[in-house]
Backbone as numpy.savetxt, mean C-alpha at the origin, in Angstrom:
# Nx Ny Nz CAx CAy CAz Cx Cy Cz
1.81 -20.78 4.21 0.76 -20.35 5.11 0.20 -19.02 4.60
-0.85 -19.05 4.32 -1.69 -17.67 3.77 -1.31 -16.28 5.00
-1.40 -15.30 4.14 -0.95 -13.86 4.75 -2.77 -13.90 5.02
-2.78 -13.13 6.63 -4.09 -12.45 7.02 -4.08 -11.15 6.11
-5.49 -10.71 6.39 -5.90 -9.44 5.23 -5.37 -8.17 5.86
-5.10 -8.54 7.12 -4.94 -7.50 8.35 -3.29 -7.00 8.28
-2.24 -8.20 7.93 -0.66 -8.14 7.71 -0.49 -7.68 6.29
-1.33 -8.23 5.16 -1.45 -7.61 4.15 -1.78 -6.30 3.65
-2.61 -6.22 4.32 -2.88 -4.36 4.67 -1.94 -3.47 5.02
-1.04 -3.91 6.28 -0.51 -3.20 7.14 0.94 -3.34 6.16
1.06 -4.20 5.53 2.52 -4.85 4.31 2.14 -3.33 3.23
1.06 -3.70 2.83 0.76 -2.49 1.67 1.19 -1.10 2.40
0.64 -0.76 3.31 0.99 0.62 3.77 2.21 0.92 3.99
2.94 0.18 4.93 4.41 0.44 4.75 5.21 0.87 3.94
4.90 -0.23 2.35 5.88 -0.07 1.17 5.14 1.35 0.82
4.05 1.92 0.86 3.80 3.36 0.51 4.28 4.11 1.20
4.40 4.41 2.16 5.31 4.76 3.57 6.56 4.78 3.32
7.49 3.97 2.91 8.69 3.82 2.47 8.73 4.22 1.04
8.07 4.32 0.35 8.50 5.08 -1.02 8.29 6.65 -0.66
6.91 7.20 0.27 6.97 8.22 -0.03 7.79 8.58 1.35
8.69 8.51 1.86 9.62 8.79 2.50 11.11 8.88 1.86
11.18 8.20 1.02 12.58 8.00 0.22 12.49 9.46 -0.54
11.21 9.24 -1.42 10.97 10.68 -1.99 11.25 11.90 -1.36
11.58 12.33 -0.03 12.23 12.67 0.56 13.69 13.22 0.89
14.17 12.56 0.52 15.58 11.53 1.14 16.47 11.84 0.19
16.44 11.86 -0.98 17.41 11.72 -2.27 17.62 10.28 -2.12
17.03 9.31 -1.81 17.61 7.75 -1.87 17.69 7.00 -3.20
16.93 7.34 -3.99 16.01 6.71 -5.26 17.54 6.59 -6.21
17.57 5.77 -6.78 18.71 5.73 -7.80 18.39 6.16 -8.87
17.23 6.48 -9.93 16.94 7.12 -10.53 15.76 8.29 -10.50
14.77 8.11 -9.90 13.67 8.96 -9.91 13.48 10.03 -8.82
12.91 11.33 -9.22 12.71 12.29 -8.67 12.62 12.59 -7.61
12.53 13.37 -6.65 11.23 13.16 -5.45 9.72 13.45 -5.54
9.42 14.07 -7.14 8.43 14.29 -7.61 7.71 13.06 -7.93
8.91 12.01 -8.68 7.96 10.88 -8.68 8.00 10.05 -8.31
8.26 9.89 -6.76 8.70 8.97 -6.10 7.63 9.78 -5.37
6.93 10.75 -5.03 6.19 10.91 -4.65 4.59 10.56 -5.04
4.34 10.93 -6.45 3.58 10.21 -7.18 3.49 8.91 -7.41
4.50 8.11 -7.11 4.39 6.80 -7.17 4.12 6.09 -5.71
4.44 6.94 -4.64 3.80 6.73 -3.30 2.14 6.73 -3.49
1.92 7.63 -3.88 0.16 7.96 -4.31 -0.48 7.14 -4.52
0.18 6.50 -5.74 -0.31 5.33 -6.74 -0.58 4.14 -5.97
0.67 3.78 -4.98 0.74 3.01 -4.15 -0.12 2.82 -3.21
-0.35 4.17 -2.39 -1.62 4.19 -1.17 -2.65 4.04 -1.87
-3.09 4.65 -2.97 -4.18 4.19 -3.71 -4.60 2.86 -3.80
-3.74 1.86 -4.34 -4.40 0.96 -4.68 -3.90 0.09 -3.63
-3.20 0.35 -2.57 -3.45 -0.16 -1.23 -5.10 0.02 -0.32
-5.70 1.15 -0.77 -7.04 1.53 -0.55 -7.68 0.58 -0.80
-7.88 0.86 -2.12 -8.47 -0.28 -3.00 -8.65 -1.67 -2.78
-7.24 -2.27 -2.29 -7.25 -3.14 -1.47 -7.79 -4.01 -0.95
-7.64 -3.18 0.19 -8.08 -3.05 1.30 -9.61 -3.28 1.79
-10.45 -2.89 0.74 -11.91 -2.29 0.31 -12.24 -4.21 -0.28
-11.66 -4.49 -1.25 -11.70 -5.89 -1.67 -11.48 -6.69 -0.73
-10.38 -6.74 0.42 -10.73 -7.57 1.54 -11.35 -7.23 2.11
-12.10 -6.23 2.51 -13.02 -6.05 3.86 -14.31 -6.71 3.24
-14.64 -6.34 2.11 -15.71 -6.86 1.06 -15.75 -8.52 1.55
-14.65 -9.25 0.68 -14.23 -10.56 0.95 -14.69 -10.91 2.77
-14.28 -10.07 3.71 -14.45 -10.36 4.98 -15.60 -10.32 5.77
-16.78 -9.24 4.84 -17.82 -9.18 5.74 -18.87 -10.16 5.09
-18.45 -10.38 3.96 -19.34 -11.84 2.86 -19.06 -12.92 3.64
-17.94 -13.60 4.12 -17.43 -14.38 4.86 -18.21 -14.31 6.29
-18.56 -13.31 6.91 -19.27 -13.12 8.32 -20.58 -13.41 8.08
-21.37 -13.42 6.83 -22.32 -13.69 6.60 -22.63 -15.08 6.31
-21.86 -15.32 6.39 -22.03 -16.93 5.25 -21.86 -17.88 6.76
């Protein structure tokens, strides 16, 4: 069953959420909190990005 764009969204944010929280934490088995922070970044970023591609996808769809 296909993921909505809306659970997919909200899926992406979390795992950025949870990395840059670990970064935090000392949890990481190898990496910093420097780059576990930077890799949170990376993460919300192209959760943005995303995000931007489904809404795109969604308002083409309202048109059609």
């Amino acid at each position: 069953m296909p993921q909505s764009t809306h659970n997919r969204s909200a899926e992406l944010h979390n795992l950025a959420e949870h990395i840059h929280d670990t970064a935090g934490h000392d949890k990481a088995d190898h990496l910093t909190p420097h780059e576990l922070t930077k890799q949170a970044e990376e993460h919300s970023k192209k959760t943005h990005e995303r995000e931007e591609v489904l809404a795109a996808k969604v308002a083409k769809r309202s048109k059609a």
